[in-house]
Every structure is written in C-alpha cells, then in structure tokens.
C-alpha positions in Angstrom: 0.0 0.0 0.0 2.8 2.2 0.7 4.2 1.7 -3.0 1.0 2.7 -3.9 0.4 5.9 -2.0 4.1 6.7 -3.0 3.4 6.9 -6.9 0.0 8.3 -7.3 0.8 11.5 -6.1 3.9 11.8 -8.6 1.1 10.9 -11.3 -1.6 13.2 -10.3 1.1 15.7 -10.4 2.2 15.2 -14.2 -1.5 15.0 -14.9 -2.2 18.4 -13.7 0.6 20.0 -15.4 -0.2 18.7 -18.5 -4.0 19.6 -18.6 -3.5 22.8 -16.7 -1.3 24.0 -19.8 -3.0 26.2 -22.7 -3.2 24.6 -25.6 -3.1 27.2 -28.6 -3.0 29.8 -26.9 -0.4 32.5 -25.0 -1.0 34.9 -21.9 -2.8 34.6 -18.5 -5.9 34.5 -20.1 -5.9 31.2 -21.8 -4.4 29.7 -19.1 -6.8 30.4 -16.8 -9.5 29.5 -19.5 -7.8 25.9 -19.8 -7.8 25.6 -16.0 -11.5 26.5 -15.8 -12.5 23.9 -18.5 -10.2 20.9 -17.5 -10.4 21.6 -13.6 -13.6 20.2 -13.4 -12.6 16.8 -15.6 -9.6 16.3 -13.5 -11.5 16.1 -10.1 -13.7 14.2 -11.4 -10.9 11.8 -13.2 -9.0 11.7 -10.0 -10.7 9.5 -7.9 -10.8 6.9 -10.6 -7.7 6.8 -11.3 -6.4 6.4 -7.9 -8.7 3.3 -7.3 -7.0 1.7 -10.8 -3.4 2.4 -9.6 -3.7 1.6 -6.2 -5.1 -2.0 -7.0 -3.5 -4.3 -4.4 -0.3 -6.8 -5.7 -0.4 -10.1 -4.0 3.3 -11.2 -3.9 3.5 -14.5 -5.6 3.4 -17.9 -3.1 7.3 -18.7 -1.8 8.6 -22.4 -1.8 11.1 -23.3 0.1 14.1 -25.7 -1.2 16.7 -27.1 1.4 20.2 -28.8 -0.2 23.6 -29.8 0.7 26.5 -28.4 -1.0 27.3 -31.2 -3.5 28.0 -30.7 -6.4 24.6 -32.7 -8.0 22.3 -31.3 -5.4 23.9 -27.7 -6.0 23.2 -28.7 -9.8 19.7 -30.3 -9.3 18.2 -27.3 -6.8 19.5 -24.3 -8.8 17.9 -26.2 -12.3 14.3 -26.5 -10.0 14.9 -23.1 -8.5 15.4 -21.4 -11.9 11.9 -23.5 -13.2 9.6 -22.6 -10.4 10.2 -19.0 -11.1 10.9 -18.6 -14.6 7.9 -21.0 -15.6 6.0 -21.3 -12.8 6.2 -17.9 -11.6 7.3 -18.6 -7.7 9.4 -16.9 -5.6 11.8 -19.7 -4.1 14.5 -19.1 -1.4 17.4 -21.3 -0.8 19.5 -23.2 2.4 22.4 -25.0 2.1 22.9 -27.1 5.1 24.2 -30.7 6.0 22.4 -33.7 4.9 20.3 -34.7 8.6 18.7 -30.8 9.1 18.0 -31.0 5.4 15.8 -33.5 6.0 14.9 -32.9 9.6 13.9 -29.1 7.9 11.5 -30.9 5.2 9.9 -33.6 7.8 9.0 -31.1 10.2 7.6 -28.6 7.4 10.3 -26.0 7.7 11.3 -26.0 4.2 9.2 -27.7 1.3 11.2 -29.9 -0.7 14.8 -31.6 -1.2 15.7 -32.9 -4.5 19.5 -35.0 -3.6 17.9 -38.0 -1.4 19.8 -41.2 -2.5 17.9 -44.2 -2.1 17.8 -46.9 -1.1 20.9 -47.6 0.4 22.6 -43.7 1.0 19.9 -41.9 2.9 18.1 -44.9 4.2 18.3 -44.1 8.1 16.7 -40.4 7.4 14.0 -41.7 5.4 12.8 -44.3 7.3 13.1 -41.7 10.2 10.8 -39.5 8.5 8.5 -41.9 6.5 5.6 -40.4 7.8 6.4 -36.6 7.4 8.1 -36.9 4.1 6.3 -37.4 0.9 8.4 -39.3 -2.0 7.5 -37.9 -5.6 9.8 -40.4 -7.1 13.4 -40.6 -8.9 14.9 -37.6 -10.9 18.1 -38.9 -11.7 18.5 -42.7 -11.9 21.8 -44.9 -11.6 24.3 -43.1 -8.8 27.3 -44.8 -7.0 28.8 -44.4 -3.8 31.8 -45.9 -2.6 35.4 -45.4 -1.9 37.6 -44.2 -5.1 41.4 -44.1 -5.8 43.0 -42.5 -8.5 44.1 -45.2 -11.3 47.7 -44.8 -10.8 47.1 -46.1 -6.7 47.4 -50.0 -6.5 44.7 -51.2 -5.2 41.8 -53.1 -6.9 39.4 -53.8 -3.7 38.5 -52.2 0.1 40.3 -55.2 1.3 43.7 -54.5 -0.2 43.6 -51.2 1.8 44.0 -53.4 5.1 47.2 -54.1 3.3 49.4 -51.4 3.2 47.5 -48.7 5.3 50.7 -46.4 5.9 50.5 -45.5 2.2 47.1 -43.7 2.2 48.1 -41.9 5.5 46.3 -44.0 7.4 43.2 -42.1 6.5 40.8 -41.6 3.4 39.2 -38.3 3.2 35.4 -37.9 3.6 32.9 -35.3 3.1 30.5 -34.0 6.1 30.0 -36.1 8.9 26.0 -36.6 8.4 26.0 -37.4 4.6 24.8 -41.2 4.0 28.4 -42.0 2.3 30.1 -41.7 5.5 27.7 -44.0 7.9 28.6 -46.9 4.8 32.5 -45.9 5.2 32.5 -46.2 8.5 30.5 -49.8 7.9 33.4 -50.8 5.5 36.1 -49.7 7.7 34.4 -52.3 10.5 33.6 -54.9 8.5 36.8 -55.2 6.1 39.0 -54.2 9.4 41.2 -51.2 8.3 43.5 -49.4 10.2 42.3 -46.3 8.5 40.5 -43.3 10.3 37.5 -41.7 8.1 38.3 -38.2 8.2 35.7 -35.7 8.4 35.4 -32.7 6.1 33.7 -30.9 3.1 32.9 -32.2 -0.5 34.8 -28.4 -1.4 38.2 -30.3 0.9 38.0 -33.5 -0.1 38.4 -32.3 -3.8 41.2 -30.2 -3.2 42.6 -33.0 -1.5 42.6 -34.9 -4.2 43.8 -32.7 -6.8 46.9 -31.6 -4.3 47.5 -35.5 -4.2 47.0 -36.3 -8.1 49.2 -33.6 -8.8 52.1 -35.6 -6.9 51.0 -38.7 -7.7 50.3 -39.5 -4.2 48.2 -42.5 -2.9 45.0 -41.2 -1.6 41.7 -42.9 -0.6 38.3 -40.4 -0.7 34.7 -41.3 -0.3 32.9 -41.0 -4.2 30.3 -40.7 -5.9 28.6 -40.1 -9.3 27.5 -38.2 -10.7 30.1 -36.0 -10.1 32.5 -33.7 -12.3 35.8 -35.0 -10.2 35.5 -38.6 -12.8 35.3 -36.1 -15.8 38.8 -34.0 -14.4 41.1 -36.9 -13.0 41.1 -40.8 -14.1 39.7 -42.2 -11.2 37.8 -45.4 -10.1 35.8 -47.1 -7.4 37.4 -50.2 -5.5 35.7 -52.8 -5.8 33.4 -53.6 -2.8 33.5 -57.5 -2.3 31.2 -57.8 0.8 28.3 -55.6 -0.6 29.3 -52.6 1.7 28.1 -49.8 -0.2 25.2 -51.7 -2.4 24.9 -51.1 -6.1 23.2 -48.5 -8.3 20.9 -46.3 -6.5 18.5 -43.7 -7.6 18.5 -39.7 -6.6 14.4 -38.5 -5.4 12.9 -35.7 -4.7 11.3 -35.6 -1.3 8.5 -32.7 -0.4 6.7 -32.2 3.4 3.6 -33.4 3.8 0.7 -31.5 2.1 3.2 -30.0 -0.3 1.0 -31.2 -3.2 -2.4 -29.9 -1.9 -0.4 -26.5 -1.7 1.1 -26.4 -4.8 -0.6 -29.2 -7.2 1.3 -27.3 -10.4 4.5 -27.5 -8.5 4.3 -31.1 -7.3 3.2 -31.9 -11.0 6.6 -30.3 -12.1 8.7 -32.0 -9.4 7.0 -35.7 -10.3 7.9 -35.1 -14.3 11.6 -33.3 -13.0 14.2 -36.0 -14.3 17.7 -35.5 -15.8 20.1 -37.9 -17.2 23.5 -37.9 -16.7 24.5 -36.0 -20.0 22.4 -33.3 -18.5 23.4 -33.1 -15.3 27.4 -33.8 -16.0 26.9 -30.6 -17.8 25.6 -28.7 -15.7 28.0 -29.7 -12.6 31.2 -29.0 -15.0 30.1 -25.2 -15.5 29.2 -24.9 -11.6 32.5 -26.6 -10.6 34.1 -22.8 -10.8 34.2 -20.6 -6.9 33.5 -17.8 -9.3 30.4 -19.4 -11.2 26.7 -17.8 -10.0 24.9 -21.7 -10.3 21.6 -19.4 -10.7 22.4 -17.6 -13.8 23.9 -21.0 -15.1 20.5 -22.8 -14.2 18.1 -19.8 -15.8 20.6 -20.2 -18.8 20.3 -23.5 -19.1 16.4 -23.7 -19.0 15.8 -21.3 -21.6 18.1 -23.4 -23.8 16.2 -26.4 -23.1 12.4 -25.4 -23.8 11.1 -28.9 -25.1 12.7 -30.9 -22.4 11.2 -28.0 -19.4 7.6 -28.5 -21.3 7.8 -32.3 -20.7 8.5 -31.4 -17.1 5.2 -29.4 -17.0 3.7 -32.0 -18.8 3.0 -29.6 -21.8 4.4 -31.4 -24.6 5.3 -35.3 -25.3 6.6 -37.9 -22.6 
C-alpha cells in the first residue's frame, strides 16, 4: 500500500501539469480559461484513477528448497529453482545445510522440498526416520554410485587390499560432512573389512582439493565418491571394488517434499513428479558450476531457456 500511495501522487502531479497547460493559446488569459475547462474533468478523473493504480499486488506464493552443498544437489536445486520461477512464476528461497537438518527441515515442514535424497541404500536411516512426514515424488536422476575411489595410478583393486598397506594412504581416506549417507557406509566398511584407516571428516569443497593436491604428486590417496560427479570427468579415477556388498549397487537420486506440499502447490508437485535429468544433463551442468566464481543461478536460468522442449515435458505440456 505504501508503494501505492508513493506513486499516485507523482502521477496526479504530471497530470495536472499537463491539462492545466494552454493549448493554442499565450497569456494569463488562456491559461486560466484551460484551467476553468479541465479543472472540473480532473476532479472528477481523479478519484478513478487512484482506485486503478492503487489495485493491491499479491506477492507470488514462496517455496522453500533445502540442499547440501554437493555438487549434484547444488546442480539439481538451482535447475528446479530457476523453473519454479521462470515458468512457474514462484518466488523460491534457498538453504544449504548438511544432509540430517536438510531432512529434519522438510519432515518437520520447515522447508518444502529436497531434491538430492539417495535411495535406497545412502539416505536410508533419514527416510525411514521421516517416512511419515516426508512425501516421495519419485526418482529424478537414476543410476548413482557411492563408494570409496582411488586415483588409477594407486594399486589397489578392492576395500580389502587397503587393510594391506595402510601407511601408504596416510592411514586415513578423506570424507565429506560427517552426516552425509556415504560416511555411515565408510564407517560400515572400515568395520567390517577391518582397516586401520580413520575416516576423516570434512567438506565435498576439501575433499576435492585434497585430491587434486594428491593427483598432482601422484600420491596414494583414498576419498569417499560418488557419481555423478565432475571430479570422474577431471582426474582418471575409479571405485574399488566392494566384495562384501558394503556400499550396495546403483541407486537412484528422489525428490522428497513435506507433507501437504501437493495440496499446496498441485502445479508444483506436477513439475517436481515429471523433473528427471540424465547424466549428459546433469554432467553438464556440474562441470560449469564446478568454478568458486560461477553464479549456479544464472547458469541454471541459462540453461532452461536453452532447453524449452525438455522444461515443457517437465510441466507435462508437450510429449513424454
């Protein structure tokens, strides 16, 4: 209302000045012949127009995403972000945090939706924690990995030839944040294929460097992995093979909204249900985010635009 009351006096001003000036004529006396004529028409306009321009805007509804900084949920959430605005015409507002208030955030109704939970295997504990909060809308990227990766120069085929020679690798391998799925299964796999290595806690952003620092002195190293991600597109790397089953196979990445998300926002849910990427798509789009200096929003809103036929099967507006 304040915007409102701000402008029409700036426009009631301009019109005055312009009907008040003589049209045609010169002197005080057609001036104040224009004024007598349109005086009258202006009061009477007046009111009108200030009940047209002060019309009340509704701000457009505000969903809520939560994510953890990797570098496919980074990816996935700024590519839903950029749709519910641009197409949908939302308002969304982002939170990076760690992988158990992401979903604690979403169960409890905090924040709407997460689109990184990696099932079955990864993120089994938060969702059968939250089974009854959390509403599943189904996969949006299908056939992920997780496990422990070496560079190909290390040698070492399996987890259990680690147990082997620990003092090469430090007698550590580099993890990510403490609450992300991947490091409950390391810690599994350090049990059950007894290593005398210590999982070492830090930040997808540290592990990476890590790696690189280590690859560029063709160092053993060890790190918790997983694909998609752009570090198998930089460096020649590969997962050890996982005798005992530790880490599971394939898994699936879903998209995981609070409950009565979908009476809220049916059109939104629709979109989210349809929302799947392959892994051309999303490789892509994590290799241009990979940059510090990147903005992943103007890379995602980029990215749609380029992509209309593939964003209209999304909103289930052209063919399947």
């Amino acid at each position: 209302m304040s915007a409102c009351l701000s402008r029409t006096p700036r426009t009631g001003r301009r019109l005055w000045l312009h009907w008040l000036r003589p049209v045609g004529h010169s002197g005080h006396r057609g001036a104040r012949l224009t004024q007598t004529v349109w005086l009258p028409v202006m009061l009477f306009a007046l009111p009108l127009l200030t009940v047209v321009g002060c019309q009340q805007i509704t701000p457009p509804p505000k969903i809520k995403l939560a994510y953890v900084n990797w570098a496919d949920g980074t990816a996935l959430t700024h590519l839903v972000q950029a749709v519910l605005e641009q197409k949908l015409g939302y308002r969304v507002e982002l939170t990076m945090a760690d992988a158990a208030p992401v979903f604690t955030s979403v169960a409890d109704g905090g924040y709407d939706a997460f689109v990184d939970a990696w099932v079955p295997v990864t993120h089994a504990d938060y969702m059968e924690r939250y089974s009854e909060s959390l509403v599943d809308l189904g996969p949006n990227y299908q056939g992920t990995r997780i496990g422990l990766v070496v560079p190909d120069y290390v040698d070492a085929g399996s987890i259990a030839d680690l147990a082997q020679t620990p003092e090469r690798f430090g007698k550590r391998i580099v993890g990510i944040d403490s609450g992300a799925g991947i490091m409950k299964a390391t810690e599994r796999a350090i049990d059950q294929y007894q290593l005398d290595l210590r999982l070492l806690p830090s930040s997808e952003a540290a592990m990476t460097a890590s790696l690189k620092q280590a690859i560029d002195r063709r160092e053993p190293i060890v790190v918790t992995g997983w694909k998609p991600h752009w570090m198998f597109a930089r460096w020649s790397l590969r997962f050890l093979n996982d005798p005992r089953d530790v880490f599971a196979g394939t898994e699936n990445i879903h998209t995981v909204v609070r409950e009565g998300f979908v009476e809220d926002y049916p059109d939104a849910a629709n979109f989210l249900r349809n929302f799947q990427v392959n892994a051309e798509q999303l490789q892509g789009l994590m290799d241009q985010m990979r940059d510090p200096h990147s903005d992943p929003e103007i890379i995602a809103r980029r990215w749609v635009e380029a992509h209309p036929d593939v964003v209209s099967r999304w909103l289930g507006k052209g063919e399947a």
